[in-house]
GUGUVEX-368004 format. One record per residue (C-alpha): residue number from 1; residue in one letter; chain; x, y negated, z negated. Coordinates in nm, 4 decimals. Each point is the difference from the previous one (the first is absolute). Layout:
% GUGUVEX-368004
     i   aa   ch          u          v          w
   NUM    A    A          X          Y          Z
...
% end
This chain:
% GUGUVEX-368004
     i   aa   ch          u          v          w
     1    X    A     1.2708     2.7124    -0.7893
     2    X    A     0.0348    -0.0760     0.3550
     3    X    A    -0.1476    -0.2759     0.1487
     4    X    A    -0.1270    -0.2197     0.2929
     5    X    A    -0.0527    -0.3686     0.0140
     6    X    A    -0.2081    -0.1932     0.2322
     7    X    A     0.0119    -0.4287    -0.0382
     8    X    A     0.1481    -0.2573     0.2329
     9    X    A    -0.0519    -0.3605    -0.1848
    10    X    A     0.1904    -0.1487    -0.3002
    11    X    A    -0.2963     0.0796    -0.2567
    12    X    A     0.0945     0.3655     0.0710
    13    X    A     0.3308    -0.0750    -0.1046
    14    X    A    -0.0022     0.1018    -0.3596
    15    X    A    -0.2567     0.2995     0.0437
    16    X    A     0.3090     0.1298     0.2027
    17    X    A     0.2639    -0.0178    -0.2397
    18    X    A    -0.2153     0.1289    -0.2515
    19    X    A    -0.0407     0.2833     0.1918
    20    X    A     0.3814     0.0347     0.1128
    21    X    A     0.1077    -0.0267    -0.3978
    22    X    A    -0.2717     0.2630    -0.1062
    23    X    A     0.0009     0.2560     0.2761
    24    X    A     0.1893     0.1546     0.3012
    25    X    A    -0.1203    -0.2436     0.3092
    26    X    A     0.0723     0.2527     0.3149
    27    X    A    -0.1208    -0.2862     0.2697
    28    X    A    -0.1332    -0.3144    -0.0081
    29    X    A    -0.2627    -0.1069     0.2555
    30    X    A    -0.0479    -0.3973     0.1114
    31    X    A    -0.1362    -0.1943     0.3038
    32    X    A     0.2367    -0.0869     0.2854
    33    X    A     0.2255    -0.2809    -0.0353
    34    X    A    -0.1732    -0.3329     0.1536
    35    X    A     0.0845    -0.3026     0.1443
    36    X    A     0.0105    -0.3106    -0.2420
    37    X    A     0.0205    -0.3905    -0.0679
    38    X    A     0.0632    -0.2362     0.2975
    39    X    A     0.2917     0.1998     0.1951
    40    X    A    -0.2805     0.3401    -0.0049
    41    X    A     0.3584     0.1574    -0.1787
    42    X    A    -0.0921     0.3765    -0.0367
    43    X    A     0.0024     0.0779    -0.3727
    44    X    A    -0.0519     0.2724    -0.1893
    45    X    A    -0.2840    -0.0003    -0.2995
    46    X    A     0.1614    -0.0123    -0.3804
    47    X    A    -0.0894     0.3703    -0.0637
    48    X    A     0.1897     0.1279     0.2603
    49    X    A     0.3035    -0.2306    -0.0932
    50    X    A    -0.0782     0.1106    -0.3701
    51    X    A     0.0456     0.3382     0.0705
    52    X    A     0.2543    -0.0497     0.2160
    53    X    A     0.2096    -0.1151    -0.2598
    54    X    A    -0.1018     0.2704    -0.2148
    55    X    A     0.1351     0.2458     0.2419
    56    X    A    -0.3190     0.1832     0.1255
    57    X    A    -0.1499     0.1005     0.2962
    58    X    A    -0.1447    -0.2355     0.2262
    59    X    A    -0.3053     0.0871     0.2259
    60    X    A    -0.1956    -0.2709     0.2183
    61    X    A    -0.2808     0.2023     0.1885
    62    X    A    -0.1570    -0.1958     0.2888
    63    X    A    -0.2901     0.2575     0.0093
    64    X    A    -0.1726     0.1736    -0.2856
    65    X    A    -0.2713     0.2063     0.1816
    66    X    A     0.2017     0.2444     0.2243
    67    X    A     0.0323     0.3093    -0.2253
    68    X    A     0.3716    -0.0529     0.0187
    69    X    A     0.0251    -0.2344    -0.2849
    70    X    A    -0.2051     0.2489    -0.2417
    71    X    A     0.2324     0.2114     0.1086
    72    X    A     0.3073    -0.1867    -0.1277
    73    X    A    -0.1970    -0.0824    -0.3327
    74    X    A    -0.0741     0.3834    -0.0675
    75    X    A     0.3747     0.1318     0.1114
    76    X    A     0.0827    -0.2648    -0.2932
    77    X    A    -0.1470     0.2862    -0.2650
    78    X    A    -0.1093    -0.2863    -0.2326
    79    X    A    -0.2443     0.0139    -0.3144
    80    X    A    -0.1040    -0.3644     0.0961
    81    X    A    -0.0261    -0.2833     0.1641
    82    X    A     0.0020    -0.3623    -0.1040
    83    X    A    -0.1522    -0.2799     0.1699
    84    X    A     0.0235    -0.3523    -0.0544
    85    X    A    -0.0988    -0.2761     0.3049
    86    X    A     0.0934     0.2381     0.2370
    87    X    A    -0.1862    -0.1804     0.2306
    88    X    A    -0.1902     0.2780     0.2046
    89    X    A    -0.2575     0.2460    -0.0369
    90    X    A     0.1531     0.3292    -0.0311
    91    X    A    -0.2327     0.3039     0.1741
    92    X    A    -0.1284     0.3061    -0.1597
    93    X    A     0.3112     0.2298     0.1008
    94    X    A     0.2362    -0.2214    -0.1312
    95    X    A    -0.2097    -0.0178    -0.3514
    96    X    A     0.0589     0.3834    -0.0185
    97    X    A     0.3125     0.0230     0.0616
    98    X    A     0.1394    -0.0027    -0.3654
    99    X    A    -0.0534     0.2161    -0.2806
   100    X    A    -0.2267    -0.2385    -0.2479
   101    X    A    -0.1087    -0.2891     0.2393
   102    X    A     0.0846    -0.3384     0.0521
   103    X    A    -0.0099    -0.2667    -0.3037
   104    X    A    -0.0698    -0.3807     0.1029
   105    X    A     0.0911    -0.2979    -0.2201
   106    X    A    -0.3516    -0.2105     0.1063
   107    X    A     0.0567    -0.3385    -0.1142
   108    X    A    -0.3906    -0.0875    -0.1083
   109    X    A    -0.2389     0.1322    -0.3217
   110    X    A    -0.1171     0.2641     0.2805
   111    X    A    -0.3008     0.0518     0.0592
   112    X    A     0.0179    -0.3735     0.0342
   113    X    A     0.2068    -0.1732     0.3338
   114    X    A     0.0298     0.3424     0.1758
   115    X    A     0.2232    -0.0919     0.3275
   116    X    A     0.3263    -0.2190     0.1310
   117    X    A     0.0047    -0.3065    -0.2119
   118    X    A    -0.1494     0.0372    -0.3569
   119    X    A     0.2148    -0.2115    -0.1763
   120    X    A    -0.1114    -0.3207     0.2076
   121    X    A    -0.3634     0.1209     0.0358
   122    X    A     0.0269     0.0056    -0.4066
   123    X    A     0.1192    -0.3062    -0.0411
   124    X    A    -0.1992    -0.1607     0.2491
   125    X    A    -0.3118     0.1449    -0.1827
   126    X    A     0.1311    -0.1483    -0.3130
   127    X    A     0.0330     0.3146    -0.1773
   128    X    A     0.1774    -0.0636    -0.3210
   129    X    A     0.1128     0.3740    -0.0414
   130    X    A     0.2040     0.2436     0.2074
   131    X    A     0.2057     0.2824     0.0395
   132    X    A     0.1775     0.3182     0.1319
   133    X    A    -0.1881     0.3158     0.0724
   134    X    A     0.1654     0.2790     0.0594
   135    X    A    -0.1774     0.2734     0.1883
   136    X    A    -0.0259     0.2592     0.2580
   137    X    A    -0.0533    -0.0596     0.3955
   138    X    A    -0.2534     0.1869     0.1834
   139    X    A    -0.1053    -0.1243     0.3433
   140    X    A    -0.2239    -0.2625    -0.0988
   141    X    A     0.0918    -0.3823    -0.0392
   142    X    A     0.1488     0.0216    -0.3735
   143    X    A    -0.2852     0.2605    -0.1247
   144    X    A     0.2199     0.2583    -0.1543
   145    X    A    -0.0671     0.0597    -0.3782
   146    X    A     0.2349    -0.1916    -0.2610
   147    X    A     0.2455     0.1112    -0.2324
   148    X    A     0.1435    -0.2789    -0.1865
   149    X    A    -0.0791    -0.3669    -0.0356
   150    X    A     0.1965    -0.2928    -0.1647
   151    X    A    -0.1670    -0.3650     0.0255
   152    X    A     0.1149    -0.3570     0.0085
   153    X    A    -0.1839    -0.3604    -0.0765
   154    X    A     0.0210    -0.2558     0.2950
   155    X    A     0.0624    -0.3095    -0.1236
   156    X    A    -0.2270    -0.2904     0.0966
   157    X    A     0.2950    -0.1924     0.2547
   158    X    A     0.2134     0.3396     0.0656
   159    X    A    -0.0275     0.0594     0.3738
   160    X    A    -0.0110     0.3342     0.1649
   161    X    A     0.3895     0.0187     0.0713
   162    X    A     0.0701    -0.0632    -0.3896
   163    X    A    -0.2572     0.2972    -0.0608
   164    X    A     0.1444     0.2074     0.2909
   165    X    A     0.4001    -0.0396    -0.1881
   166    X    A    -0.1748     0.0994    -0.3290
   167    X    A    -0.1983     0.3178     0.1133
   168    X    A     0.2937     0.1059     0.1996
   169    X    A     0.2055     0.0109    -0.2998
   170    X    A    -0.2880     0.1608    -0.2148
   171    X    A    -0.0363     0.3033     0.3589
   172    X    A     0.3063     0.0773    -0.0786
   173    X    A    -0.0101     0.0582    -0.4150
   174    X    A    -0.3076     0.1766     0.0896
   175    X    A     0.1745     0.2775     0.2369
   176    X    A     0.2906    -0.0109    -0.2482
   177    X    A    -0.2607     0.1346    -0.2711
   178    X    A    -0.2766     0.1464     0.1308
   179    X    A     0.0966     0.2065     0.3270
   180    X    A     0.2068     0.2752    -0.1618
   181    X    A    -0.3368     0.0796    -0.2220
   182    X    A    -0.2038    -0.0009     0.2923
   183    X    A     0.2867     0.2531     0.1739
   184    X    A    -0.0975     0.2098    -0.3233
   185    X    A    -0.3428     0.0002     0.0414
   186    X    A    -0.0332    -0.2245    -0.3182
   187    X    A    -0.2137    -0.2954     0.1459
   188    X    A    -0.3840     0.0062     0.0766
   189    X    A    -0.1511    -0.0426     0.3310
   190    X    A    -0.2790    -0.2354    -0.0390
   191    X    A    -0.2451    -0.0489     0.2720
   192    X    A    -0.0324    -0.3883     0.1402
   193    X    A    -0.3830    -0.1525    -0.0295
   194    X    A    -0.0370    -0.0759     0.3137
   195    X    A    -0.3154    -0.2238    -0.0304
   196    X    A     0.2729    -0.1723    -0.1913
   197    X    A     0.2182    -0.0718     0.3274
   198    X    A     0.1015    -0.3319     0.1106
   199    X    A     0.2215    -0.0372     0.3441
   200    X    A     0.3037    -0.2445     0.0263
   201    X    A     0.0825     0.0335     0.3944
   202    X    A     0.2614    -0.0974     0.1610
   203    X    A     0.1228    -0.3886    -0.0350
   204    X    A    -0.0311    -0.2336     0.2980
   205    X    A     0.1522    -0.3996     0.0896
   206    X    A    -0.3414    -0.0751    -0.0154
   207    X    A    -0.1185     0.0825    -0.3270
   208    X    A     0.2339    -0.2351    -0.1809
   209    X    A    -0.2339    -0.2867     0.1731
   210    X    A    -0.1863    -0.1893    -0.3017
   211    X    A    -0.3617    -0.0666     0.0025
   212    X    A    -0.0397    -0.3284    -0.2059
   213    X    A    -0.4009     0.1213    -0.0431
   214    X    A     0.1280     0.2271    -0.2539
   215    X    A     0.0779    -0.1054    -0.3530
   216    X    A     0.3179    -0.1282    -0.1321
   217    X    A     0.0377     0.3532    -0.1472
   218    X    A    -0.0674     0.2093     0.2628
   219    X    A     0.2810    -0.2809     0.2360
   220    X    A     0.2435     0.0438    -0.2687
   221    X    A    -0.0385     0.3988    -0.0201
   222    X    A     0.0545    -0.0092     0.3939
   223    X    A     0.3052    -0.2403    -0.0078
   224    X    A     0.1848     0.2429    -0.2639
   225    X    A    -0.1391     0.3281     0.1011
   226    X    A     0.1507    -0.0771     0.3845
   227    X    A     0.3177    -0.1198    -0.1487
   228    X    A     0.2228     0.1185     0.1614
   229    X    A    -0.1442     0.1523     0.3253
   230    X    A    -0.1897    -0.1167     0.1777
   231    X    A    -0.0069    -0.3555    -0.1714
   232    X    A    -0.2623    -0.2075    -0.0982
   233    X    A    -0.1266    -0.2344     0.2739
   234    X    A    -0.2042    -0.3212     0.1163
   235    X    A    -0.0067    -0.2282     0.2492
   236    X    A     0.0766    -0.3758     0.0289
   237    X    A    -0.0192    -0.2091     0.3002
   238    X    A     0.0607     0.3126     0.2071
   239    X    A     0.2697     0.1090    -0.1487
   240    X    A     0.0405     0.2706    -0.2627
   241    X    A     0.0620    -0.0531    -0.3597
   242    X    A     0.1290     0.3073    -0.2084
   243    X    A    -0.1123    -0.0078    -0.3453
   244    X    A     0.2276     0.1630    -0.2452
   245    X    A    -0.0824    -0.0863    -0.3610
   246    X    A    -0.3363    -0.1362    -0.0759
   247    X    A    -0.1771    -0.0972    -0.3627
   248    X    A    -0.3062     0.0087    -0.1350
   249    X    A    -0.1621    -0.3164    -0.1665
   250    X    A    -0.2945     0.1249    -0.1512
   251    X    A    -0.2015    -0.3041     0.1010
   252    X    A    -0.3399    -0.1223     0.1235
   253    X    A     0.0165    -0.3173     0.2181
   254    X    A    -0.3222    -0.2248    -0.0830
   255    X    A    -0.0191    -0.0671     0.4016
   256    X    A     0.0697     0.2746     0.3042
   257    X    A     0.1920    -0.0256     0.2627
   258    X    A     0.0804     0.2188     0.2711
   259    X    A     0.1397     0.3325    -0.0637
   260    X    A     0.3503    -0.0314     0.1203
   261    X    A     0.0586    -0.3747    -0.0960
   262    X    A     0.2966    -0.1448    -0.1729
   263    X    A    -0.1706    -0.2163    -0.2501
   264    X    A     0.2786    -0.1018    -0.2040
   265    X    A     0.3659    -0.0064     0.1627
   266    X    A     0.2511    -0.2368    -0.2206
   267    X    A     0.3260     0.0219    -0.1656
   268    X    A    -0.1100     0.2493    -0.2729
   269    X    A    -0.2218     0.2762     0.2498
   270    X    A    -0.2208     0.1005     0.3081
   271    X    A    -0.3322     0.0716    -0.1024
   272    X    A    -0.1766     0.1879     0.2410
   273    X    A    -0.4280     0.0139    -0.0397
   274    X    A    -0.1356     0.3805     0.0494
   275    X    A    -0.2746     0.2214    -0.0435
   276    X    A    -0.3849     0.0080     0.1682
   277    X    A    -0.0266    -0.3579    -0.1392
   278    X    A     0.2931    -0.1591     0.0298
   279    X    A     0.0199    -0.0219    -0.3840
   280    X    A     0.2410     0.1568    -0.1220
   281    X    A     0.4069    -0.1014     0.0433
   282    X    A     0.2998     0.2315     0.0235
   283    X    A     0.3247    -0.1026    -0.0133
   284    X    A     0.2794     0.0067     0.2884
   285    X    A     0.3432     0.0419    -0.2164
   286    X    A     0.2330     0.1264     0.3373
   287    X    A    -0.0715    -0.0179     0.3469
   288    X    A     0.1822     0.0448     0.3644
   289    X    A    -0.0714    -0.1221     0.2966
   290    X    A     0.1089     0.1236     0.3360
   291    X    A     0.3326     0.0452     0.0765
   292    X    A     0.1210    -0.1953    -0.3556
   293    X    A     0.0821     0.1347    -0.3163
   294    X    A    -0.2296    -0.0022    -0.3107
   295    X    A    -0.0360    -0.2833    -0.1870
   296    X    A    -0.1981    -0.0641    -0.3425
   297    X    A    -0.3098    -0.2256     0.0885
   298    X    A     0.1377    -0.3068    -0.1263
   299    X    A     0.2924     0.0222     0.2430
   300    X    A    -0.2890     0.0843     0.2493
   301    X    A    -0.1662    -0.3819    -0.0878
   302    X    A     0.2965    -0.1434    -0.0399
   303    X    A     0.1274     0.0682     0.3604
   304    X    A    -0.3894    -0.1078     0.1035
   305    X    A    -0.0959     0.3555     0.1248
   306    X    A    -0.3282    -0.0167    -0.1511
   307    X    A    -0.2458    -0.2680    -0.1344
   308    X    A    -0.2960    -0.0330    -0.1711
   309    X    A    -0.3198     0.0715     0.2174
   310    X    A     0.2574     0.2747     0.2239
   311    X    A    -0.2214     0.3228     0.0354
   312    X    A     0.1278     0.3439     0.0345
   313    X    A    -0.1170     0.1936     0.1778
   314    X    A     0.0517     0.2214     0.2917
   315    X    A    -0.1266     0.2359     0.2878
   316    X    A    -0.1751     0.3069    -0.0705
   317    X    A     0.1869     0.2997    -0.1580
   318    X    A     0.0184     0.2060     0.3552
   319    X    A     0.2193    -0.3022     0.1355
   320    X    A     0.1513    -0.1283    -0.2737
   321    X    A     0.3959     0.1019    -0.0427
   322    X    A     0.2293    -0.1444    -0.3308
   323    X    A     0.2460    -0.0752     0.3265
   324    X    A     0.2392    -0.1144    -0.2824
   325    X    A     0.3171     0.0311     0.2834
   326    X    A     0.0696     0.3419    -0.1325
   327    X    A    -0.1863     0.2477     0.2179
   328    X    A     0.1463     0.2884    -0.1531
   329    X    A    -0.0549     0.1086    -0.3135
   330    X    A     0.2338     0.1557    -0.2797
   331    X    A     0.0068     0.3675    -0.0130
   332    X    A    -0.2597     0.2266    -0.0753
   333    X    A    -0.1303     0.0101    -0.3663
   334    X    A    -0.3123     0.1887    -0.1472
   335    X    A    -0.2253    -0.2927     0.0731
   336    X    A     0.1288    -0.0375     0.4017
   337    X    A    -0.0488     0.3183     0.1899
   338    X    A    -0.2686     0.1735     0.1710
   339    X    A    -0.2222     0.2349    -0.1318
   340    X    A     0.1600     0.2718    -0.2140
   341    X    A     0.2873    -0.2305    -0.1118
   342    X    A    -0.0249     0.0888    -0.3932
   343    X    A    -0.0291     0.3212     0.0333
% end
């Protein structure tokens, strides 16, 4: 079977090879090679080195919508397409251009976090399930009716790169067993509910910022679901803490205090008050602060960064930056592009 295959990220890694060891990959498609880290060195994205080394056929379109690239896809003469974080929304033409349509590995329990990041929107939510659907794109924001899905438990601490590595792996069995029966017509189309639908858009700097009003839960599912872009943040003395391991305490202070204030900070942990009253505790286990590396939270005490009666805090969320001296972040993964990015 001949075949196509759309992805740019490292979580479409496996979904490639899968398809490389199983059919005959004519082309594969990825975003243009970007500047990275410090120096803005140009690299290219892991699929494109993946299939690089596989020996296929490289193509980096900078436009999608001029007929010419529906063009290329249909001169291809393929039975289908596969799509995995491509990154981009692919027009109507281009969806017609192969024989049985264009399979996406979504990584979500669609109809549930339709959009660019549902693995950090699910862990955020505290979702303790997930998975990988595999269905077919229409023109809508991941509408298309399923074929196959395989799920996954989140654990309680697991943050959304851990989940990402896992469902990447699990994309990739899936195509490995399921795609050729779809090829055959062997799989079911099953429509989506879409009164079902929830959205996971695109991820900003911004939405890593805590809110200590919240409870210890819902802090602790933010710290781990923005692990590790675009990091979990606060604010101290005007300056920006990055939070990157958190735990839960499970316990009721007799007394409230400010959300936001370190109420116990000694040798053994920083205990930070939260929710609406101030009641609750949570649990800073690794922190960084600007420009420094992280540290565990005794280390943080012990070189007398914070004390008890500090309060996070910070400015509101359409100011607020994790400005952790690393403006740019590390390549493009399900959770990190604009809309379209899982598809």
């Amino acid at each position: 079977m001949r075949t196509l295959f759309f992805g740019t990220p490292s979580f479409a890694v496996p979904s490639l090879d899968a398809l490389a060891d199983t059919t005959e990959v004519v082309g594969v498609v990825c975003q243009p090679d970007k500047p990275t880290g410090r120096g803005l060195v140009l690299s290219a994205p892991p699929v494109k080195v993946q299939a690089l080394e596989r020996g296929l056929t490289v193509v980096q379109p900078t436009k999608l919508r001029t007929g010419e690239f529906a063009e290329w896809v249909k001169a291809q003469d393929v039975e289908l397409a596969l799509v995995v974080a491509y990154g981009r929304i692919l027009p109507r033409a281009v969806l017609d251009a192969t024989a049985k349509g264009f399979v996406n590995v979504h990584a979500s329990l669609l109809p549930k976090y339709r959009g660019a990041a549902p693995i950090t929107w699910a862990v955020v939510s505290g979702e303790t399930e997930t998975g990988i659907t595999l269905m077919l794109l229409d023109e809508g924001m991941d509408t298309g009716d399923t074929l196959d899905v395989a799920r996954v438990p989140i654990g309680p601490d697991e943050t959304a790169g851990e989940v990402s590595e896992r469902l990447s792996t699990l994309g990739g069995e899936l195509v490995r067993s399921k795609l050729a029966a779809f090829a055959r017509g062997e799989l079911a189309r099953v429509r989506q509910d879409g009164s079902l639908a929830t959205l996971a858009p695109p991820l900003e700097k911004k939405d890593g910022r805590i809110d200590w009003t919240t409870s210890a839960k819902q802090i602790h599912d933010r710290v781990r679901g923005m692990s590790p872009w675009p990091g979990a943040f606060s604010q101290l003395q005007g300056k920006t803490v990055k939070l990157h391991a958190t735990r839960t305490t499970g316990l009721t202070r007799g007394e409230s205090a400010a959300p936001g204030t370190v109420v116990v900070a000694d040798k053994s942990r920083v205990l930070v008050a939260c929710g609406a009253d101030g009641r609750q505790t949570i649990d800073l286990v690794r922190v960084q602060l600007e420009g420094k590396k992280p540290v565990t939270a005794q280390e943080w005490v012990s070189g007398r960064g914070v004390r008890e009666g500090d309060v996070l805090g910070g400015p509101s969320p359409a100011s607020a930056s994790p400005g952790d001296g690393d403006p740019h972040p590390p390549a493009p993964s399900p959770d990190k592009v604009g809309r379209g990015e899982d598809r």
